[in-house]
FISEKOL-311532 format. One line per 10 residues: number of its first residue (from 1); their letters; for each residue x, y, z of C-alpha. Coordinates in pm, 1 decimal, padded with zeros to 6 digits, m for minus. Layout:
NUM	A	X/Y/Z | ...
# end
This chain:
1	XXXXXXXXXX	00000.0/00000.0/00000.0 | 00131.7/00348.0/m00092.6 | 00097.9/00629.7/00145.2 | 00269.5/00946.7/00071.6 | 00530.8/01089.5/00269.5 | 00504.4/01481.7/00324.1 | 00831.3/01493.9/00592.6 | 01077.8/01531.5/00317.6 | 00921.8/01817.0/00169.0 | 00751.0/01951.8/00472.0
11	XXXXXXXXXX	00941.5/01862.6/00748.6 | 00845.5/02139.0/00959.9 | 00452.8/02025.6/00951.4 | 00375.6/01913.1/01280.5 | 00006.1/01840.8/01230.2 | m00178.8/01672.2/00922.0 | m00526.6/01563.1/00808.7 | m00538.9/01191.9/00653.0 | m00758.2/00886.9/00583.5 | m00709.4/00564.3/00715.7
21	XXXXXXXXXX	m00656.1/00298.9/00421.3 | m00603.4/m00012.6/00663.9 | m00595.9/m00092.1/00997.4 | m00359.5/m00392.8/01006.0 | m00235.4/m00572.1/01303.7 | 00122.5/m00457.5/01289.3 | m00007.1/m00105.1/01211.2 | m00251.1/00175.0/01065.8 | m00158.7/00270.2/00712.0 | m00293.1/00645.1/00579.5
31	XXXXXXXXXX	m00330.4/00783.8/00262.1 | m00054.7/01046.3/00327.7 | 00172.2/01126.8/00654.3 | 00400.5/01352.1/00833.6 | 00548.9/01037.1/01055.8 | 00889.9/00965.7/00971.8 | 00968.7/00574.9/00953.3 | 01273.7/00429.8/01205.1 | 01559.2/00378.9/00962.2 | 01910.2/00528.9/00956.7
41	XXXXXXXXXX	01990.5/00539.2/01301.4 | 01666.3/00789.1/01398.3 | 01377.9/00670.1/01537.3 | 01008.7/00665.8/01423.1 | 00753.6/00971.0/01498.6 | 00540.0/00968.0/01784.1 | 00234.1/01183.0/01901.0 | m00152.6/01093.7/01814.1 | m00355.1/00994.5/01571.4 | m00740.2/01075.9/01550.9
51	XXXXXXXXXX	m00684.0/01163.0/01926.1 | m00473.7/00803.4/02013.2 | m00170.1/00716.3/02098.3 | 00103.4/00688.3/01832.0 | 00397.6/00509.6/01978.1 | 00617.3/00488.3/01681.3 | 00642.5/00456.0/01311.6 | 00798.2/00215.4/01139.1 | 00828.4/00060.3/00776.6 | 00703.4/m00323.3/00645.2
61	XXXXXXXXXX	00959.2/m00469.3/00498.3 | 00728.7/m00425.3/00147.9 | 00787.4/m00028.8/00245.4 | 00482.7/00035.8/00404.4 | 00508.8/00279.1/00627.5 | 00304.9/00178.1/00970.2 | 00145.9/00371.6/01230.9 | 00181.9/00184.4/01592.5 | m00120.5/00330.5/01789.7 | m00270.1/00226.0/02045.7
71	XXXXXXXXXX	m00604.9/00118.3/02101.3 | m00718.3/00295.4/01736.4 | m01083.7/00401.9/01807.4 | m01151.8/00515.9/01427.1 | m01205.9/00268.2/01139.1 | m01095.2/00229.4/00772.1 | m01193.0/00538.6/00581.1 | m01200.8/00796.8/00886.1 | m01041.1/01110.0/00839.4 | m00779.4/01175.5/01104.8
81	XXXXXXXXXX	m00546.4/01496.5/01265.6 | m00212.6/01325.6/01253.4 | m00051.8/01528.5/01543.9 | 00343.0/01480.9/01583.0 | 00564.6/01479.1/01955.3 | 00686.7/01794.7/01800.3 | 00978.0/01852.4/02042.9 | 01096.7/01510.4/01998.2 | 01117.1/01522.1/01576.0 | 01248.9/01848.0/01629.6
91	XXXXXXXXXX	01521.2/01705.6/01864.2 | 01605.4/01449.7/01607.4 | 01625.3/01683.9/01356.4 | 01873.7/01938.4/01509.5 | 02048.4/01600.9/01649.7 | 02095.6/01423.0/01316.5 | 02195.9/01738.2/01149.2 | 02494.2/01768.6/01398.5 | 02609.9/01434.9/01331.5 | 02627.9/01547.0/00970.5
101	XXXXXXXXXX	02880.3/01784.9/01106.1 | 03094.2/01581.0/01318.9 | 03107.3/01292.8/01110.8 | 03226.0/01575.3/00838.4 | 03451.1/01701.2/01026.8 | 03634.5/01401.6/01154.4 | 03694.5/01305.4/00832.8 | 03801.3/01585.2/00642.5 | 04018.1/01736.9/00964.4 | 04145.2/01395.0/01073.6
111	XXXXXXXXXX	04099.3/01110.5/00855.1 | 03830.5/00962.7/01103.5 | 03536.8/00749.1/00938.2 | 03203.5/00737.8/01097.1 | 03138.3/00304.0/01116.8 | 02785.6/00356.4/01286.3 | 02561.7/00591.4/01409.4 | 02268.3/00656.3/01687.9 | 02054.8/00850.6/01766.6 | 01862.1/00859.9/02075.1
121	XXXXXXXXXX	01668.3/01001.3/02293.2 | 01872.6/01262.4/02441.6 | 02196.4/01167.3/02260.7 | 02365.3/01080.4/02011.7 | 02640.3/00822.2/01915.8 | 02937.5/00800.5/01645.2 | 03141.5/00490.2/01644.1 | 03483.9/00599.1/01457.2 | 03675.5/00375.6/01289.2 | 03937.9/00420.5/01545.1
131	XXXXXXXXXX	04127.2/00237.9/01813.2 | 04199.2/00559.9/01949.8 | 04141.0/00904.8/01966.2 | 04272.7/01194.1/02124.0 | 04073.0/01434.1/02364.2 | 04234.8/01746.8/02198.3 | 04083.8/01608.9/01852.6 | 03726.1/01571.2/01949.3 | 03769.6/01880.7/02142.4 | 03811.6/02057.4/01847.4
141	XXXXXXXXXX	03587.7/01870.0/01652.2 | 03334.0/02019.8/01910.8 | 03497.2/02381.0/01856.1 | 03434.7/02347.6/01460.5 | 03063.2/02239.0/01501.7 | 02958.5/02514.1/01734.7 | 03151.3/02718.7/01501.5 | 02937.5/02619.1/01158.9 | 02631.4/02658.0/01397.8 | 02713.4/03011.7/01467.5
151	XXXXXXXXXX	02780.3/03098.9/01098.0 | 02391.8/02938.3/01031.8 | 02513.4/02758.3/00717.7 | 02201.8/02621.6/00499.9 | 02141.9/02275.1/00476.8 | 02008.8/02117.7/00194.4 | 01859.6/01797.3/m00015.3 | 01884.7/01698.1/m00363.7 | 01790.6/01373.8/m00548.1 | 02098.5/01261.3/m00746.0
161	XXXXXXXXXX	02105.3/00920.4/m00982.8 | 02374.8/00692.5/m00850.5 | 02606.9/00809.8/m01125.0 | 02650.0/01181.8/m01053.7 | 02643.1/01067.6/m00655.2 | 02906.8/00816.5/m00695.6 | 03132.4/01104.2/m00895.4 | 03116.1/01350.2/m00568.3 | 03376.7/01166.4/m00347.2 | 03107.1/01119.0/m00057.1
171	XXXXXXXXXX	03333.2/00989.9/00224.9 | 03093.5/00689.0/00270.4 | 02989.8/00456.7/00054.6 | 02625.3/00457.6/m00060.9 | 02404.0/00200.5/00136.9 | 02056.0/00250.2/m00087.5 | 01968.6/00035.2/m00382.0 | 01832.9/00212.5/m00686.1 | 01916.2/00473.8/m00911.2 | 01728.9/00746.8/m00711.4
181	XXXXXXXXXX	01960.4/00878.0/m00454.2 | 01951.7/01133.5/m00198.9 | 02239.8/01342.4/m00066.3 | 02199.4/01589.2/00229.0 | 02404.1/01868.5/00212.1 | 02546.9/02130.3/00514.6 | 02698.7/02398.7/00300.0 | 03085.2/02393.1/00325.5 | 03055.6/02103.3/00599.3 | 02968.5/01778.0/00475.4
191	XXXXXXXXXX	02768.5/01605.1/00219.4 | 02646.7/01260.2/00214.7 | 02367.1/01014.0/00122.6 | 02097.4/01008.4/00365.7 | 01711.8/00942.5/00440.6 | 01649.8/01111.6/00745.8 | 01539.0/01454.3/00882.5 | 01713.6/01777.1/00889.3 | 01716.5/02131.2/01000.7 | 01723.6/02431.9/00747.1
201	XXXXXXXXXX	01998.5/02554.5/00861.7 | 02268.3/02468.6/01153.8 | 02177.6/02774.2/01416.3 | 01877.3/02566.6/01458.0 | 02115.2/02306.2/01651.6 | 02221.5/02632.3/01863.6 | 02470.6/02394.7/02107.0 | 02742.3/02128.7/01973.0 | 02838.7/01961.4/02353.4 | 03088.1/01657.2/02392.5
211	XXXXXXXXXX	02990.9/01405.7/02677.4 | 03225.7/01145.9/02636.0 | 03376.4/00855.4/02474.3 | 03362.6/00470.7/02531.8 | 03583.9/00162.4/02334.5 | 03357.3/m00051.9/02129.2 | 03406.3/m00322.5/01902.7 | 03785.0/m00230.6/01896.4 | 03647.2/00122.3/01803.0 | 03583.4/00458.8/01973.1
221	XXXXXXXXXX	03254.0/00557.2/02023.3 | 03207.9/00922.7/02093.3 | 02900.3/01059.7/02259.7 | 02763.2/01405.7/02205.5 | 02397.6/01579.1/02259.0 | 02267.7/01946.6/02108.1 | 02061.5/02189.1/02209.7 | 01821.2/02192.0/02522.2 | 01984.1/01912.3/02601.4 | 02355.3/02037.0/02615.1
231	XXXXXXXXXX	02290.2/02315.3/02841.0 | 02099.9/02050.5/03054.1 | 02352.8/01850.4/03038.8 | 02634.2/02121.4/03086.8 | 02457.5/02243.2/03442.3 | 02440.0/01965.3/03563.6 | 02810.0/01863.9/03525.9 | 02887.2/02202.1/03673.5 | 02644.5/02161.2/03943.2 | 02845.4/01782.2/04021.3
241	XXXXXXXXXX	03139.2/01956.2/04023.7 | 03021.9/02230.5/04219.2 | 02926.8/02013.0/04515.0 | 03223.4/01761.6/04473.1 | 03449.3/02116.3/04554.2 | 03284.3/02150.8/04858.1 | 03269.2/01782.4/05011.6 | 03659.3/01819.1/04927.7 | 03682.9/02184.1/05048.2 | 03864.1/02236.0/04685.5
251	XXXXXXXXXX	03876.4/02503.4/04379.7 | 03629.7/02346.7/04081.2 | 04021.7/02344.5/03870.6 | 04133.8/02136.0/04169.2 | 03878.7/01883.8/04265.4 | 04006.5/01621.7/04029.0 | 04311.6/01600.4/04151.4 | 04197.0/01639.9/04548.3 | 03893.0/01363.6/04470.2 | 04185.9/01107.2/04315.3
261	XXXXXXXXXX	04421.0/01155.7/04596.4 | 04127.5/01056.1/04859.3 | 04037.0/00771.5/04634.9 | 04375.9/00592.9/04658.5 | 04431.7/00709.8/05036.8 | 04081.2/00517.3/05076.9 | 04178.4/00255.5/04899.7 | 04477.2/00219.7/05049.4 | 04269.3/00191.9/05424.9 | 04056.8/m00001.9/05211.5
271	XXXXXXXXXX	04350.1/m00295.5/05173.5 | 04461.4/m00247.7/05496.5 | 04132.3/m00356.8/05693.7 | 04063.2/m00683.0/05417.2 | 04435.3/m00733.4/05573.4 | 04300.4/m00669.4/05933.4 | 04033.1/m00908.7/05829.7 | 04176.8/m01170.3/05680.5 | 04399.5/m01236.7/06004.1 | 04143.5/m01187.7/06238.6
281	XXXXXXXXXX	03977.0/m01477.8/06034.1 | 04275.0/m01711.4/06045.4 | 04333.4/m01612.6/06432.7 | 03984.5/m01703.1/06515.3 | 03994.5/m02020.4/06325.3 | 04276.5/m02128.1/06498.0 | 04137.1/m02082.3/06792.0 | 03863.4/m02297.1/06713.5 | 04044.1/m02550.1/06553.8 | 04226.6/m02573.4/06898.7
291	XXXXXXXXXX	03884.3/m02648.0/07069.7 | 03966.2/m03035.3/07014.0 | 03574.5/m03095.4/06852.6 | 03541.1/m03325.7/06570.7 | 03352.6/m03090.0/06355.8 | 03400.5/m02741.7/06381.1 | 03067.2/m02523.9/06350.3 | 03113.2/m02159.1/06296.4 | 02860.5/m01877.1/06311.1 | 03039.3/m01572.5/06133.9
301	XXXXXXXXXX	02994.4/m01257.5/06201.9 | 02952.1/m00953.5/05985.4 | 03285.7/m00847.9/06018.9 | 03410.6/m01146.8/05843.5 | 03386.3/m01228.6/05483.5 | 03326.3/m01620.0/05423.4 | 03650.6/m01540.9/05175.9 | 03841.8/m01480.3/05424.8 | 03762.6/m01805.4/05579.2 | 03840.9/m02009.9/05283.4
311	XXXXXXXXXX	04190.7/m01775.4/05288.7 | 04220.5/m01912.6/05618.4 | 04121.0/m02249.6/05557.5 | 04467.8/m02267.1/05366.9 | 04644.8/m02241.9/05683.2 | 04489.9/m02578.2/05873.4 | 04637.4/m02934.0/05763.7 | 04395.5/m03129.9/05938.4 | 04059.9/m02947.2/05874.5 | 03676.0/m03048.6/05928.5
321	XXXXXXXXXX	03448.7/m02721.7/05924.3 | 03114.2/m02577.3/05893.1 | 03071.6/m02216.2/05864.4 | 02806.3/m01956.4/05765.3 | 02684.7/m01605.0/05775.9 | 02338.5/m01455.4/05807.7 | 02216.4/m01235.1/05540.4 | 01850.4/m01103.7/05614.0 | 01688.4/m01410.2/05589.9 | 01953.0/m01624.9/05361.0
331	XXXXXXXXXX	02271.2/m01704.7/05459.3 | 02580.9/m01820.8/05299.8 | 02791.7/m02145.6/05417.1 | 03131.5/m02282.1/05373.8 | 03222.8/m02631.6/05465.6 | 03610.6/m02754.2/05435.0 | 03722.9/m03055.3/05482.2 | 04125.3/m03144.6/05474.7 | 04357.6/m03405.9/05582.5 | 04229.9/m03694.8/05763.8
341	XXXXXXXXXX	03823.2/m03546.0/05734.7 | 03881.5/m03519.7/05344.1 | 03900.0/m03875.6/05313.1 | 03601.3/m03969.0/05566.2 | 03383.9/m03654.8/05429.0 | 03173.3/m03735.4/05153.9 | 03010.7/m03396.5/05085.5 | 02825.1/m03553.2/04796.2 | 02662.5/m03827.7/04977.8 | 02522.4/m03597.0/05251.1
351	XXXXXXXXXX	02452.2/m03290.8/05010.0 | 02107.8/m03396.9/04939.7 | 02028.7/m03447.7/05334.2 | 02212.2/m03160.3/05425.8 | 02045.6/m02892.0/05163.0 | 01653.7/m03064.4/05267.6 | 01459.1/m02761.2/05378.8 | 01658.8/m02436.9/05354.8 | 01659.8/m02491.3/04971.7 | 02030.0/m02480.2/04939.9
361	XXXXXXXXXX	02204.3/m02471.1/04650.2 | 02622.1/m02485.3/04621.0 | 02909.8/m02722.2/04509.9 | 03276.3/m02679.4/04497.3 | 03591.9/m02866.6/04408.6 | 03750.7/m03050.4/04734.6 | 03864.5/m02965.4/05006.5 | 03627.5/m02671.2/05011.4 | 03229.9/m02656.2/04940.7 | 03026.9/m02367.3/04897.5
371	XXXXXXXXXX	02716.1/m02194.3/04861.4 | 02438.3/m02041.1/04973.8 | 02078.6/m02113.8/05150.5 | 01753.1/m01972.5/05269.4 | 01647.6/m01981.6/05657.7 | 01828.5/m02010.3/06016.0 | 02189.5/m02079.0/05977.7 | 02212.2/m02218.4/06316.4 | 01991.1/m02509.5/06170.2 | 02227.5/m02570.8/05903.1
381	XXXXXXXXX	02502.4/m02574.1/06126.5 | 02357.4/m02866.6/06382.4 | 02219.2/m03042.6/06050.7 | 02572.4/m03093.0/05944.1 | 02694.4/m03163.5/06273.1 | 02452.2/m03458.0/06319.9 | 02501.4/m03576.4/05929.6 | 02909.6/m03523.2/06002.2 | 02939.1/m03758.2/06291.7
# end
């Protein structure tokens, strides 16, 4: 079914009259629409239709473009008022427009190709074709955007056949079949086949801000937002910062440097009390082992780590122990058996009687078993020491 598509050449139209040609049950087709489809790394209008929900757009793989709306209360042949999330298209817009840029500019400044592209809600990424790259470059790949905003260059669209669009040097390869081709242009920027929606021109975007960068796929993926958005995002970065200077009673140039230097002084106290920990474990072990019991049954408390058991575990030659730790209403256990005890302990024999009625569950390579259960962990204790002797 064809419907025709008005957000090419009105892509400023945020609200349309249409009639419904099918209501299918993977969307509503119209006769004509201002919805743009998902598809290049921008996602499919929202807003209502004849007063319902529209909760995205999307195309059939026959290129149908589909309405997703919810709970459609007209029927085939109603006339409806197509009304678009107009902030949202708008966002898209100035967002996809800027990515235009960057990916321009990365690859006529540096050499840098763009290998994907999305676009989301609030931001946008560009995976680069790059194992690396430095903060100075995308810094001023930032500068030069913000700059071509500022000088409100025009942007553009023309329908080329894939001859005369081939001849232009695009720096990426055309993805569409067909000899009908279309380029979007930013004046002096960057010009390069695309389907998607645009601004007229780039002081539209009115902020170009950098957010970060993350490895992917062997590849840098940078992350940048525009607009509303930016100065959101800028504020509240400052106000971060702002409050990190005071919990470290620091200048806003100095808090990075102040907020590392308590990090690794805290993590250095950090090691120091799993140190503490670790031979207060093996001390108190000891002492137990001393006790001259059979079976040694161990309640832990909370200032011991079951890890730092089985650290201390290492210690003991001649070994039979049950130990566990409360958690709300589960609790963890640890049961070791060395020496002498690892040859009369069969922890697989008694696993099923042991675990009956705290549904435990746990394994473990010999001489050390553990896992985890749900109930008293006194119980389990005096279960294993009647199943133990």
């Amino acid at each position: 079914m064809d419907t025709l598509p008005l957000y090419y050449e009105h892509p400023y139209l945020g609200e349309l009259v249409a009639t419904v040609v099918a209501i299918r049950d993977d969307g509503v087709v119209l006769d004509r629409t201002i919805c743009y489809p998902e598809g290049g790394g921008q996602g499919g209008d929202r807003g209502t239709i004849g007063g319902c929900v529209l909760t995205d757009t999307t195309k059939a793989k026959d290129g149908t473009i589909l309405h997703r709306v919810e709970d459609p209360t007209f029927v085939e042949g109603d006339e409806v008022a197509i009304i678009l999330d107009w902030p949202r298209r708008y966002h898209f817009m100035r967002l996809h427009t800027a990515q235009h840029m960057a990916s321009g500019i990365l690859y006529q400044e540096f050499g840098i190709d763009t290998v994907s592209v999305h676009l989301g809600e609030r931001i946008m990424m560009i995976e680069c074709a790059a194992g690396t790259i430095d903060q100075a470059v995308v810094y001023r790949v930032e500068d030069l955007v913000n700059q071509r905003i500022l000088e409100n260059r025009p942007v553009h669209s023309e329908v080329h056949d894939r001859a005369s669009a081939e001849a232009l040097g695009l720096r990426r390869s055309i993805k569409v079949e067909g000899d009908s081709i279309r380029l979007v242009t930013v004046d002096g920027v960057d010009t390069i086949a695309c389907g998607g929606l645009h601004v007229a021109r780039t002081a539209e975007i009115a902020r170009f801000f950098y957010m970060g960068q993350e490895r992917i796929r062997g590849h840098i993926r940078l992350i940048f937002t525009v607009a509303d958005v930016a100065n959101e995002e800028i504020r509240r970065r400052s106000e971060a910062a702002e409050v990190l200077g005071t919990l470290f009673s620091a200048p806003i140039e100095e808090v990075a440097e102040v907020a590392a230097a308590a990090i690794a002084t805290c993590q250095g106290e950090r090691n120091e009390l799993a140190h503490i920990k670790a031979r207060l474990a093996s001390l108190l072990l000891s002492q137990l082992a001393g006790s001259g019991e059979d079976a040694i049954l161990w309640q832990v408390d909370e200032t011991i780590a079951l890890k730092d058991v089985a650290q201390a575990v290492a210690h003991h030659e001649e070994l039979l122990l049950c130990a566990v730790k409360a958690e709300e209403e589960r609790f963890s256990w640890l049961i070791a058996a060395k020496g002498s005890a690892g040859g009369r302990f069969d922890f697989a024999g008694m696993r099923s009687a042991l675990f009956e009625g705290f549904d435990a569950k746990g394994g473990g390579r010999a001489p050390i078993f553990q896992g985890s259960g749900i109930g008293s962990g006194h119980e389990f204790l005096r279960r294993f020491k009647e199943l133990a002797n």
